[in-house]
C-alpha positions as CSV (number, residue, x, y, z in Angstrom):
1,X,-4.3,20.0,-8.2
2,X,-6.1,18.4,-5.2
3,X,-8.8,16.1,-6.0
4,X,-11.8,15.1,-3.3
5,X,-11.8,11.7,-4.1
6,X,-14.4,10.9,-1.5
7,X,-16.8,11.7,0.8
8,X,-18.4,8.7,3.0
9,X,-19.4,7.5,6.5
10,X,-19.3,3.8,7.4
11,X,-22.7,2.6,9.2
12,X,-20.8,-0.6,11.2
13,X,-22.4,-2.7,14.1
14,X,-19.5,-1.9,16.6
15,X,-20.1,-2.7,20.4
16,X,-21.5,0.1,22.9
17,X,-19.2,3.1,23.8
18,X,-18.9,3.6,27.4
19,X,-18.1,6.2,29.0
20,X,-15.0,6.9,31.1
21,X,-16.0,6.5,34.7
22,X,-14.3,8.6,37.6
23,X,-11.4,7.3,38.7
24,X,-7.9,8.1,41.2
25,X,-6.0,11.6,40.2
26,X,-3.4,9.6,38.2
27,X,-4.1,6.1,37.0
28,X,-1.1,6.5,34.4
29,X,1.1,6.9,37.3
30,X,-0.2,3.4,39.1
31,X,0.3,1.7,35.7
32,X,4.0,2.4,34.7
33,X,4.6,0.6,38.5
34,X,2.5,-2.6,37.3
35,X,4.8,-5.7,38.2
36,X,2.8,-7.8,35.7
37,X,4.3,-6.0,32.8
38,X,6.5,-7.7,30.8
39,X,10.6,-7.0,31.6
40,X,11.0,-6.5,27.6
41,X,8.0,-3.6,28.0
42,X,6.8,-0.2,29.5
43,X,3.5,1.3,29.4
44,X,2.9,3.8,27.4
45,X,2.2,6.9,30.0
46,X,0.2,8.3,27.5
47,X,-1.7,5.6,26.3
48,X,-3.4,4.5,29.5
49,X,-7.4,4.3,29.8
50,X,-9.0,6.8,31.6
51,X,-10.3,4.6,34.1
52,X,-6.6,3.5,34.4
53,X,-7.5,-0.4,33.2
54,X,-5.7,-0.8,29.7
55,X,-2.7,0.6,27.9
56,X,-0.4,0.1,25.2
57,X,3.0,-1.5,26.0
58,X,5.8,-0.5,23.9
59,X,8.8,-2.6,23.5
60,X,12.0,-1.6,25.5
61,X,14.7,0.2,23.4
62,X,18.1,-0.6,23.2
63,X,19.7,2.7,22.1
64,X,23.1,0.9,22.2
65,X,22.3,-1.2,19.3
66,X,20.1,0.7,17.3
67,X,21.5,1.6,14.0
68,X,20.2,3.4,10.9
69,X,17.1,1.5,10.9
70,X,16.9,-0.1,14.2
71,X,16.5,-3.5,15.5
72,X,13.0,-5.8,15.0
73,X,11.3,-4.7,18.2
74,X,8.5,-7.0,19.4
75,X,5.0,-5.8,18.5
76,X,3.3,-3.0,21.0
77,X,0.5,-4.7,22.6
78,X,-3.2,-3.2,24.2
79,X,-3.4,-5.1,27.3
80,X,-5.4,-4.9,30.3
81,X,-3.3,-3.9,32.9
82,X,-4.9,-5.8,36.4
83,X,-4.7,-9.0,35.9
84,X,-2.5,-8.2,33.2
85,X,-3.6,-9.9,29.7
86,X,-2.8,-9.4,26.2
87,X,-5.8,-7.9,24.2
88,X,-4.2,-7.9,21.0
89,X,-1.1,-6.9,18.9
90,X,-1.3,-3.4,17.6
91,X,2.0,-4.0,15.2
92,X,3.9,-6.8,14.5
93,X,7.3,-4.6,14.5
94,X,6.9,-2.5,17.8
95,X,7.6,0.8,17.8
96,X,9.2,1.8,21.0
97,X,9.4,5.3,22.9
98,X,11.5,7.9,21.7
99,X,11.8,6.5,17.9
100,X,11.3,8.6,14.7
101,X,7.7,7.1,13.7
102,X,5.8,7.9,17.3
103,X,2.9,5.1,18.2
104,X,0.0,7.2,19.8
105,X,-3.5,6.7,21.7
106,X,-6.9,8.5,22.1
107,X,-9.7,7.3,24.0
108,X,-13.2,7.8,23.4
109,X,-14.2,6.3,27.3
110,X,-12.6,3.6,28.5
111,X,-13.7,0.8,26.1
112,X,-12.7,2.1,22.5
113,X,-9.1,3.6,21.5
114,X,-7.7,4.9,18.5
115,X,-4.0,3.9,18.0
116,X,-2.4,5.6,15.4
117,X,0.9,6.3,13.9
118,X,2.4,9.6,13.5
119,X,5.4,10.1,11.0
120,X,7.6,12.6,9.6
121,X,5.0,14.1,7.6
122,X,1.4,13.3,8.9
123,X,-0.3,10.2,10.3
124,X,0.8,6.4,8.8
125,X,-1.4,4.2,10.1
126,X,-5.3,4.2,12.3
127,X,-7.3,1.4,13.8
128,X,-10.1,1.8,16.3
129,X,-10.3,-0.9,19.0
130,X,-13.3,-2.0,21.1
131,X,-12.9,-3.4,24.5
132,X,-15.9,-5.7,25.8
133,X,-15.9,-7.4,28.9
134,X,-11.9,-7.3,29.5
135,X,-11.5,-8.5,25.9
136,X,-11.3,-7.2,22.2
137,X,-14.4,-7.7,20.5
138,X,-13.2,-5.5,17.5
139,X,-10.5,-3.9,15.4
140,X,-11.3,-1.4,12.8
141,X,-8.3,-0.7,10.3
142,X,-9.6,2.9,9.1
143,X,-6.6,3.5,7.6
144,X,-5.6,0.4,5.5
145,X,-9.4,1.1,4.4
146,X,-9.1,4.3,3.6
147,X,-5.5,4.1,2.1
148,X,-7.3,2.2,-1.2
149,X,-9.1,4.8,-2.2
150,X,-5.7,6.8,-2.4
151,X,-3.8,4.0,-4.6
152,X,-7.0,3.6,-6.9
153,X,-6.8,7.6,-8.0
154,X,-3.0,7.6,-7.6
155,X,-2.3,4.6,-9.9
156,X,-5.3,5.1,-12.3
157,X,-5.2,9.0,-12.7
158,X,-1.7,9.9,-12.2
159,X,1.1,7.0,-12.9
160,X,-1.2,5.9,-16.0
161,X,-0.3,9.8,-16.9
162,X,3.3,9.6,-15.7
163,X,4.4,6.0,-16.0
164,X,7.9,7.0,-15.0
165,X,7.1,8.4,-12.0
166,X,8.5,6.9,-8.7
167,X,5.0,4.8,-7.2
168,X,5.2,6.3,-3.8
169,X,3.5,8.9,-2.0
170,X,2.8,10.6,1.2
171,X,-0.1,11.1,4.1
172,X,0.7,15.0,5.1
173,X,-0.3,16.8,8.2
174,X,-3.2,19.3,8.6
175,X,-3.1,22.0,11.1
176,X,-6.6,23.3,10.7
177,X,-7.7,20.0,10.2
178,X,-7.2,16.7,12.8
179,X,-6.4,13.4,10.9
180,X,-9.4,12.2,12.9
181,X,-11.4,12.9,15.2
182,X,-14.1,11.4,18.0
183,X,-17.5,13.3,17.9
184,X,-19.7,11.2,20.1
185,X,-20.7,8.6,18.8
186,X,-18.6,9.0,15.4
187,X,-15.2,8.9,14.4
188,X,-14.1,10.6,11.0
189,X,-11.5,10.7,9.4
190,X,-9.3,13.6,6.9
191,X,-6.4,12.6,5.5
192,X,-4.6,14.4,2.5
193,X,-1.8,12.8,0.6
194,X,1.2,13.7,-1.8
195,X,3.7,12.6,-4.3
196,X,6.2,15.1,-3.0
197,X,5.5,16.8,0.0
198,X,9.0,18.0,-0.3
199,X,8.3,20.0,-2.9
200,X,10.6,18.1,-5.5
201,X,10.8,18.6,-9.2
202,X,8.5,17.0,-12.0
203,X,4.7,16.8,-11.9
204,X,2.9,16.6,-8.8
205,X,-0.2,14.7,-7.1
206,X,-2.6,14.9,-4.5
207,X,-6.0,13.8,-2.9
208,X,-8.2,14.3,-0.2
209,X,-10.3,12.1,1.0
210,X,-13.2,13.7,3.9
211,X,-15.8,11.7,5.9
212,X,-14.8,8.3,6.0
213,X,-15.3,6.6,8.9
214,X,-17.2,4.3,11.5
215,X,-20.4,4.9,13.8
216,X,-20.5,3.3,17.2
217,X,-24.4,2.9,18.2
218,X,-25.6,3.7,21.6
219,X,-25.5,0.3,24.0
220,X,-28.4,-1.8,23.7
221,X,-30.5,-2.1,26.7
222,X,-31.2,-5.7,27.6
């Protein structure tokens, strides 16, 4: 049985959105050339700002010596592309193109991003960055947040139940539903999780958790 286990909205003092400004056709294009980039790096085509000015860098892979679970890549980094300077890690293993776990972006203007994780089932990890003045003046973990409401039901409803029970479980995908979503000025957040989303034998668990989130405030007029 799916249990709601809440339903909130985070009021947070986060920096002014703004929003994307008009730019060339293809600013993704101009950044994958950057010479300032890193050897060990490529932008992520996807990942670039709309006004073409930051990006996530994923580490180069080495396909030839990958194995089962791959080699400690450096972390991803949100950098500003022109000069080019680090903002921030986003992981401290990188995940680079083309690997099983896929490290995306979504922009809300040019000066907040969502970076999230999408794995075999649903989505595995969520921050929302602010950019101000060419530098990070925030990082909101929404997911490590919202991931301890999920071990407080699982562990307190469920393995005190079924002590025997292997303490693991699952974030699963929604198709009517988007893990999260930008709507203005507001980013929520959906996530379901599972004990087995394979369907295996023995008893089952799994909770929903709706509305949890951050505000961003309109930009103070000095």
């Amino acid at each position: 049985m799916k249990v709601l286990i809440s339903s909130l909205m985070i009021a947070t003092a986060i920096a002014p959105l703004i929003c994307a400004q008009e730019v060339s056709a293809s600013p993704s294009e101009e950044a994958k050339t950057n010479p300032e980039v890193p050897k060990q790096y490529e932008v992520g085509e996807d990942t670039v700002s709309p006004d073409g000015r930051f990006a996530v860098l994923f580490p180069v892979r080495n396909e030839a010596s990958d194995q089962e679970n791959g080699p400690p890549y450096p972390p991803n980094l949100l950098v500003r592309l022109k000069p080019y300077t680090i903002l921030t890690k986003v992981r401290n293993t990188g995940l680079p193109n083309g690997w099983r776990d896929k490290l995306l972006a979504e922009w809300n203007g040019s000066m907040v991003v969502a970076i999230y994780v999408e794995a075999k089932w649903g989505i595995a990890d969520l921050s929302v960055y602010e950019i101000d003045n060419d530098k990070l003046k925030r990082v909101h973990p929404i997911f490590k947040e919202a991931r301890k409401y999920f071990d407080r039901d699982f562990h307190k409803r469920f393995l005190k139940k079924y002590p025997k029970e292997y303490d693991h479980y699952t974030f699963v995908g929604n198709e009517e539903v988007p893990d999260f979503e930008f709507k203005g000025r507001k980013v929520t957040v959906y996530l379901v999780a599972e004990n087995k989303p394979n369907v295996a034998p023995g008893p089952i668990w799994s909770a929903e958790l709706k509305g949890f989130g951050i505000w961003i405030p309109r930009r103070s007029k000095k």
